[in-house]
C-alpha positions in Angstrom: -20.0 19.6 -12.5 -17.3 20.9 -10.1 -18.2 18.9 -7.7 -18.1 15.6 -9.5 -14.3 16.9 -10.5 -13.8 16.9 -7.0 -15.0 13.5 -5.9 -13.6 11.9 -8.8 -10.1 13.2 -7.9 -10.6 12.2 -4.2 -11.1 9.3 -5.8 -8.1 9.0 -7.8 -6.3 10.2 -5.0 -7.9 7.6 -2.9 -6.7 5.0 -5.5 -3.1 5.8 -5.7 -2.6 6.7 -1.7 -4.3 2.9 -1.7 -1.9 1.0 -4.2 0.7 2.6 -2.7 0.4 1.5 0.5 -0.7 -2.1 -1.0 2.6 -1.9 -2.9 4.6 -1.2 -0.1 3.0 -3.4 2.4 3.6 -6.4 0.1 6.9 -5.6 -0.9 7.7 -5.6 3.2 6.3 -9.0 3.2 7.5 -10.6 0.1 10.7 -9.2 0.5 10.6 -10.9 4.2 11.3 -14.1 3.2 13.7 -15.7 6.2 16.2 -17.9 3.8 16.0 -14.3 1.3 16.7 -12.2 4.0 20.1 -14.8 5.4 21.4 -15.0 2.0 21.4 -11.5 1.7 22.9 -11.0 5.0 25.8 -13.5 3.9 26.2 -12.1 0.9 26.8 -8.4 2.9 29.7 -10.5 5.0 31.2 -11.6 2.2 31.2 -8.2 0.4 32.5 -7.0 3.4 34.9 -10.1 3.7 34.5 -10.4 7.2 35.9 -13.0 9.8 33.5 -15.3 11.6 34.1 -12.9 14.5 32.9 -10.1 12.7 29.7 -11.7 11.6 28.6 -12.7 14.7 29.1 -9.9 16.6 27.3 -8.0 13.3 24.4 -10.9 13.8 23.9 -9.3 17.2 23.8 -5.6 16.2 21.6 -6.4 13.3 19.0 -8.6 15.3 19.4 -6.3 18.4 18.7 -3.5 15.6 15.3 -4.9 14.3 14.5 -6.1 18.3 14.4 -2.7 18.5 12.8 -1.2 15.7 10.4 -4.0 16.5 9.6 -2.6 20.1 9.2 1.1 18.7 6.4 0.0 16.4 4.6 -2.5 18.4 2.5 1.2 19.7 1.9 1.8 16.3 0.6 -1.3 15.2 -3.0 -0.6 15.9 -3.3 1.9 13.7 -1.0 1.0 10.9 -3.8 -2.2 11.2 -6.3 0.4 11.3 -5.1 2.0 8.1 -4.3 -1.5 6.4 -7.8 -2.5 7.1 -9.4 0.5 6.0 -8.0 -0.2 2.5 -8.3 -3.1 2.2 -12.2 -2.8 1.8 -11.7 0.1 -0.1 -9.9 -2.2 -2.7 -12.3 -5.1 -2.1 -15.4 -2.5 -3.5 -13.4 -2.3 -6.7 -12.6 -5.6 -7.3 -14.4 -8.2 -8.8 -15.2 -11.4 -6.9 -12.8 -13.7 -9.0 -10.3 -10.9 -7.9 -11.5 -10.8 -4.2 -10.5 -14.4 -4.3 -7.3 -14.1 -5.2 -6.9 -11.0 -3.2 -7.9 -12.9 0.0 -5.9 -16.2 -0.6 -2.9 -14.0 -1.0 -3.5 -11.8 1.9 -4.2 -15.4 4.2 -0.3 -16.5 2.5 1.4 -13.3 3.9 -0.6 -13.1 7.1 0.9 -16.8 7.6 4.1 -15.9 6.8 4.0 -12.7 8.9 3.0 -15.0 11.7 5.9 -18.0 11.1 8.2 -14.8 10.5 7.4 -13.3 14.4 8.0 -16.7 15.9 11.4 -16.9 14.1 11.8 -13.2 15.1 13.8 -13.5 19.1 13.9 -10.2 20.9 14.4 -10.3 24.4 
């Protein structure tokens, strides 16, 4: 009896450690979109009210910024991979296929945007 406690609160454990990261990964990609991300960025300036000077020069900080955020994960990637793989087929064991479907076809949409994102993406 204890023991099945235990497993089913790895589980549940499991579960949440899993949706969390599912949340957060897809709110880093859905919240990547390029023209999303600009507007934003404008909207800042404006707030800010600054020249066209201003907003260049913060162009360059912000992209050199993310260039370099970029470089200190690119290390990292394999296992974040690693770790996004892993649960993804933990999920996929509790879906149903319908659910896998749709699962997959979104996962193929943000992979594809993740890709056309990195080409957009110019560090030096």
């Amino acid at each position: 009896m204890q023991r099945s406690k235990q497993q089913a609160l790895m589980f549940l454990l499991g579960a949440v450690l899993v949706g969390g990261a599912l949340g957060f990964s897809a709110d880093r990609v859905f919240g990547r979109d390029p023209e999303t991300h600009w507007a934003r960025r404008q909207a800042f300036y404006d707030d800010l009210g600054l020249s066209a000077g201003q907003r260049s020069t913060m162009d360059s900080l912000l992209d050199s910024r993310n260039c370099q955020i970029s470089a200190l994960m690119k290390p990292m990637r394999p296992q974040l991979d690693s770790i996004r793989s892993s649960a993804h087929q933990q999920v996929l064991q509790v879906l149903t296929p319908a659910q896998r479907e749709i699962l997959e076809r979104r996962r193929k949409e943000i992979d594809e945007r993740e890709r056309r994102e990195s080409k957009m993406m110019k560090c030096m």
